[in-house]
C-alpha positions, 0 to 999 in steps of 0.5 A: 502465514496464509496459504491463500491471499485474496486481492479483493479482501485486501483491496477492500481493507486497504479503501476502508483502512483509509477512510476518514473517522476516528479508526482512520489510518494514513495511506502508508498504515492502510496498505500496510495493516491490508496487507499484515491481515491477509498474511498474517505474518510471523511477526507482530502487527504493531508493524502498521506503525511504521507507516505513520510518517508516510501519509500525506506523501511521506512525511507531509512532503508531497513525495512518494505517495505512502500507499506505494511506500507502505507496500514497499516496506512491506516487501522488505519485510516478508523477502528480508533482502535488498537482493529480493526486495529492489526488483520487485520494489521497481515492480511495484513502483511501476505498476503504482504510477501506471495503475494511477494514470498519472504515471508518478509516485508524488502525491503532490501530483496525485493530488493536484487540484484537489482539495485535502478534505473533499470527497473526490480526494479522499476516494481518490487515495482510498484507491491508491491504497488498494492498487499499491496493496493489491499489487503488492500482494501480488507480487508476494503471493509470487514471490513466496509461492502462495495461493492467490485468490482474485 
């Protein structure tokens, strides 16, 4: 594992995770890769594909937004336990809905308006992403007592 994360790095993976292409991930895989890259964890990579089924507000729904639900499995992952996880999940959740300015996790209401395919949208979810990945760094660097760089 790193000694030292950088928020700005993985903002900027989680955004181009994001982008549309054939390398394309879902917002759920992007937070998850952003974040597996800047820690570089003791377990393997292929953990980004728990994320596939969160994107577009997991599973297709319109619910919580898979970037938010990508840095929640992660936390559980690098802290083990419900004990460590649950409150800084909640932390987590509520720095999401505030840092989006809609004050919600539904991507249904994140997305309202837009259609799936403009710009707007797509820039839009690229910067969920970096807010749930940078805020769940964040939170780890704390949590594990490891340098953050911003």
């Amino acid at each position: 594992m790193r000694d030292l994360v950088s928020i700005s790095a993985v903002e900027s993976a989680a955004k181009a995770n994001n982008r549309p292409g054939p390398d394309h991930m879902n917002c759920g895989e992007s937070v998850i890769a952003a974040l597996w890259d800047a820690f570089e964890p003791d377990f393997p990579r292929s953990v980004v594909s728990m994320g596939a089924g969160m994107g577009k507000g997991v599973g297709g729904s319109g619910c919580i937004c898979g970037a938010l639900a990508g840095g929640v499995a992660f936390l559980g992952l690098m802290l083990e336990t419900k004990e460590r996880t649950k409150p800084v999940a909640a932390e987590l959740h509520d720095a999401f809905c505030g840092g989006t300015g809609r004050h919600t996790p539904c991507c249904r209401i994140l997305t309202r308006g837009l259609e799936w395919t403009s710009t707007e949208r797509i820039a839009q979810c690229q910067a969920h992403c970096a807010l749930a990945a940078a805020e769940t760094a964040r939170i780890l660097c704390r949590e594990l007592d490891i340098q953050l760089e911003s």
